[in-house]
C-alpha positions in Angstrom: 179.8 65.8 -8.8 180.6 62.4 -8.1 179.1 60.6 -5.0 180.0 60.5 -1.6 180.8 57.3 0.4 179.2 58.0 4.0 182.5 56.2 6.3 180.2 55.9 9.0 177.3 53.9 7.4 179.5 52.6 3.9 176.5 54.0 2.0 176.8 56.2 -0.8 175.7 59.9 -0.6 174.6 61.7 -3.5 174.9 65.6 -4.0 171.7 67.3 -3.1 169.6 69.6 -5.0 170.7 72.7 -2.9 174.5 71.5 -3.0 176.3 74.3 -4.9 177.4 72.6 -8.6 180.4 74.3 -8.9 182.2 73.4 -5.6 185.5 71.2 -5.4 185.5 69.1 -2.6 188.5 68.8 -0.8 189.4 66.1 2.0 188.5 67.1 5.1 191.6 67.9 7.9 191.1 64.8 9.6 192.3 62.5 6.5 195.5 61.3 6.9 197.9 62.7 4.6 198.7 61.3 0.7 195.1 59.8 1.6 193.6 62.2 -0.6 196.0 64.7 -2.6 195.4 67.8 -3.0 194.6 69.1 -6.0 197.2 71.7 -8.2 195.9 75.1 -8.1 198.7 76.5 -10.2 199.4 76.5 -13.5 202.3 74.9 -14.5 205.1 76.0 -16.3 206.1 74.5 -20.0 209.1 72.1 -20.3 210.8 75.1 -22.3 210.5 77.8 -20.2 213.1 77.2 -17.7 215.7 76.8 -20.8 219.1 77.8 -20.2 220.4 80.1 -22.5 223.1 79.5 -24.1 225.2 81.4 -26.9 225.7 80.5 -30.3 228.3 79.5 -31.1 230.2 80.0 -34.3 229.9 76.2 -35.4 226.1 76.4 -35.2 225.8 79.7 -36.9 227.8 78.6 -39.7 225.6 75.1 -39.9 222.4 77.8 -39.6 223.6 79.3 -42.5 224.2 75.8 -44.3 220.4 74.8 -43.7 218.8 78.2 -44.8 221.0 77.6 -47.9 219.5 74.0 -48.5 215.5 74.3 -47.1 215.6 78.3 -47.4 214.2 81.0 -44.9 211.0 80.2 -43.0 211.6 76.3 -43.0 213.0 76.5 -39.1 211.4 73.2 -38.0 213.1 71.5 -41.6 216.3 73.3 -40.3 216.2 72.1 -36.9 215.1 68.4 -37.3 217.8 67.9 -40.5 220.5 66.0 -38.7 223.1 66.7 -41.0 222.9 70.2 -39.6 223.1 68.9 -35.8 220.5 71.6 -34.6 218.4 69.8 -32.5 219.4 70.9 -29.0 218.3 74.1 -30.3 214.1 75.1 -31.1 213.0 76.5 -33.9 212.4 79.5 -32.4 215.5 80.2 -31.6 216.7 79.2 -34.9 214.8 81.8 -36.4 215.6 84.7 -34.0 219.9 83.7 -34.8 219.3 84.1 -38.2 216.8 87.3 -37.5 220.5 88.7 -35.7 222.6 87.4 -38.6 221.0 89.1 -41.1 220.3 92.6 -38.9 224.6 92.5 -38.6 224.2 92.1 -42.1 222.9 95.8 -42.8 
């Protein structure tokens, strides 16, 4: 815990023995607000979950099919980040579950 300035005397308080060592403190209700913000409770959501989807479309299959001819199957990241095969607005993931389709329409 880090110390306490006292507001009323400018001295510093430190946490006592008996103060519980696990306990956020907040500002009280009496600070003026963006004094002290609050802290986030809530987890946050990654950058790439709140991705559109968006079809293929049959210019990007066909450049898929281009890179799995050149780096082979498995190399998704090599795939995606070759920019002769302009795939980069698309992850790696997804680059692997396309081809998982193509190849299921296969049989």
């Amino acid at each position: 815990l880090l110390p306490q300035e006292d507001d009323d005397a400018g001295e510093l308080l430190l946490p006592q023995e008996d103060d519980d060592a696990g306990e956020l403190l907040l500002p009280q209700e009496d600070d003026e607000a963006g004094e002290h913000p609050q802290p986030s409770l809530g987890r946050t959501q990654a950058p790439w979950s709140k991705r559109k989807k968006r079809p293929w479309s049959l210019a990007e299959t066909m450049r898929l099919r281009q890179g799995v001819r050149k780096w082979g199957v498995g190399n998704w990241v090599t795939i995606q980040r070759d920019p002769s095969l302009d795939l980069q607005n698309r992850t790696n993931v997804q680059i692997k579950d396309r081809w998982r389709t193509i190849c299921q329409k296969k049989l």
